[in-house]
N, C-alpha and C positions, 0 to 999 in steps of 0.2 A: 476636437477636430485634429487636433494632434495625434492622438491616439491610431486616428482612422487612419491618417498619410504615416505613419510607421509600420501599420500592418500591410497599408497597399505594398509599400515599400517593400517589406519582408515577403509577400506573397508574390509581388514579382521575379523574387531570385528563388522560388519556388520550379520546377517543373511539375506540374499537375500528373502527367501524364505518365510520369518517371516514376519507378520501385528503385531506391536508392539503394545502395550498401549498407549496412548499418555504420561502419565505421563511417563512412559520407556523408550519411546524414547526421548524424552527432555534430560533425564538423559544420554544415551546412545551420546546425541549431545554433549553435554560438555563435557564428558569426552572422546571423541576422538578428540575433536577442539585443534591442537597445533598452528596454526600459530599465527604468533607475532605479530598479531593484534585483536584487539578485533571482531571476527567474527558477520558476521550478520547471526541469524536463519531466515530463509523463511520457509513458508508453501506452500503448490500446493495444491490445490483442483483440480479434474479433475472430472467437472460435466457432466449430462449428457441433453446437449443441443446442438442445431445448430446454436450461435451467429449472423449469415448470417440471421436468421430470427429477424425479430425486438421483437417478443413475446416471445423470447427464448435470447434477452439479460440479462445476469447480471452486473450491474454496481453499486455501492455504497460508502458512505464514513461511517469509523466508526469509534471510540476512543478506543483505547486500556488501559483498567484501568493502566497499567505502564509504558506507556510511549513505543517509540521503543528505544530509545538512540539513537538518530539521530538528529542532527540540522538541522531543516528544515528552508529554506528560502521560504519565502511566499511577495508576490509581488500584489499588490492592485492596483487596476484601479478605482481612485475618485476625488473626486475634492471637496473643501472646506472645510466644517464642519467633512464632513465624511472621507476625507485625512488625517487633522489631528488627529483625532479618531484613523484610520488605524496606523499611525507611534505612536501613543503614548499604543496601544497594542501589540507595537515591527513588524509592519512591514518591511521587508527589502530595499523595496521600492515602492516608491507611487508617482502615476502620472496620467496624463491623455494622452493630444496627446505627449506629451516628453515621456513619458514613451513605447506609441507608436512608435515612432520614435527608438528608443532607440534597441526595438524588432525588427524592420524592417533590423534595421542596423546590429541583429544578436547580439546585446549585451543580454542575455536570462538569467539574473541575479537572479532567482527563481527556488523552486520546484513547488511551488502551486501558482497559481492566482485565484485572488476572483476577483468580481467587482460589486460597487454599479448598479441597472438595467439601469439608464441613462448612463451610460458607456456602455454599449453594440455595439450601434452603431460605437464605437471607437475599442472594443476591435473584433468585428466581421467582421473587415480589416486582423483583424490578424490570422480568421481561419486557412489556409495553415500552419502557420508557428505553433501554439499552439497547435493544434490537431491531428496531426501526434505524437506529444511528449505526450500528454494526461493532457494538461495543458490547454484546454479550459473551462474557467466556465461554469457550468452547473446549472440553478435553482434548479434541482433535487438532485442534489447534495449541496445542501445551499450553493456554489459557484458564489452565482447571488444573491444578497442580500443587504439590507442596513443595516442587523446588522452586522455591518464590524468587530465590536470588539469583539465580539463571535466567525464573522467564525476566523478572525485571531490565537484568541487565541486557538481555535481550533485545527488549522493546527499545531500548535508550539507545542502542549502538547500533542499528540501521537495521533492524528487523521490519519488513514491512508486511500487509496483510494485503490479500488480492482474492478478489470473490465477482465471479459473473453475474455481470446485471440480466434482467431479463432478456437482453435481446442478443446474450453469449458475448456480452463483450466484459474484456478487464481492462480496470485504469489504475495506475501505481505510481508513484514518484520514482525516480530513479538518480536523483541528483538533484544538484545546482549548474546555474550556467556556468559557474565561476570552476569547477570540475573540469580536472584535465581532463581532454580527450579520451586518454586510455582507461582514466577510470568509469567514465560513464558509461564507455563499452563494455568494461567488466562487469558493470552494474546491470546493465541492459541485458546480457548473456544468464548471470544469472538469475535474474528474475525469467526468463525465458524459458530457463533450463525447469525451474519449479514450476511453470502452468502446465512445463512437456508432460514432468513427472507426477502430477496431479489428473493427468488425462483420463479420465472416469470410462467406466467399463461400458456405460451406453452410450459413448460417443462411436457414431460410424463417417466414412468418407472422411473426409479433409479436418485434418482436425482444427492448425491453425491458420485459417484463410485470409486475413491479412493481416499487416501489422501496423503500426504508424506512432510516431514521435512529434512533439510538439514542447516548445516553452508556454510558461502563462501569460503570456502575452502574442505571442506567434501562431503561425499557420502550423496548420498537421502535416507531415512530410511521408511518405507514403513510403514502406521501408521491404527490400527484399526479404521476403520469409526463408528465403534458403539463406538468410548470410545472418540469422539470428543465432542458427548450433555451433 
């Protein structure tokens, strides 16, 4: 009951009707975020594409200059030189067919997996199981790579991954509520700036049609798309 008279609360210092500034609403998110956790802010993009076409996906990974405030576990698929490489860039865990095994049996001990490209053959047993969760490496996404201590370090230092659901929309973390203002703007800009630069060659008309921000516990606040560049 609690819950519910916090968010009425929170939705009342809402305007519905209003496309905020992005800087406004940032500020409008913090100062309605009560619960007794440090919230996470998400962004929605809600572009204008048909995912079901392959020239009309967006997918991408980008680095948010402050970080999200999230500890990410990151899981490597390598063997020898580049194994240890992987653990001493703070991997969580690092394996090859054990590590394999490990995934089969449902142990799924990561957010992100990289793996060096002669790992592939190991790690592409494990499509079914990675790829529903969005945790299959991808070259395109430097997740297939032998510079394992970059993508690592990568993934750990606010790297995040953004890909359109069916219905052309992206969701990303962008922060904490506890994030000054100015950084969650920077953060918010460039996650913006990589869905621009990811804009697929069959996308026509409008590309990004609206926008909106929210904490995990708060209302979605409805954000001017010209005040995202």
């Amino acid at each position: 009951m609690a819950k519910n008279k916090r968010l009425a609360a929170a939705r009342a210092q809402v305007d519905g009707a209003k496309a905020y500034p992005l800087a406004d609403a940032i500020k409008l998110i913090k100062s309605i975020a009560k619960a007794k956790f440090d919230e996470t802010v998400e962004m929605s993009m809600n572009l204008g594409i048909d995912p079901r076409h392959a020239d009309q996906m967006v997918r991408g990974l980008t680095n948010l200059p402050n970080g999200t405030g999230k500890t990410v576990r990151v899981g490597v698929f390598a063997r020898g030189a580049k194994a240890e490489e992987a653990l001493a860039a703070g991997a969580d865990v690092v394996g090859a067919e054990d590590l394999m095994e490990k995934v089969q049996g449902g142990e799924i001990a990561f957010d992100r997996c990289i793996a060096t490209p002669d790992m592939m053959g190991i790690v592409g047993r494990l499509g079914k199981i990675l790829g529903p969760r969005g945790l299959m490496p991808n070259p395109r996404l430097g997740t297939v790579t032998m510079d394992v201590r970059g993508a690592v370090t990568a993934a750990k230092g606010g790297q995040v991954e953004f890909r359109a659901e069916k219905a052309g929309i992206i969701h990303a973390g962008i922060g904490k509520v506890s994030f000054e203002e100015d950084k969650l703007l920077e953060n918010a800009k460039a996650l913006a700036d990589a869905v621009q630069r990811a804009k697929p060659t069959g996308a026509k008309g409008t590309y990004v049609k609206n926008v909106s921000i929210s904490s995990t516990m708060g209302p979605g606040i409805r954000v001017d798309v010209s005040s995202i560049a």
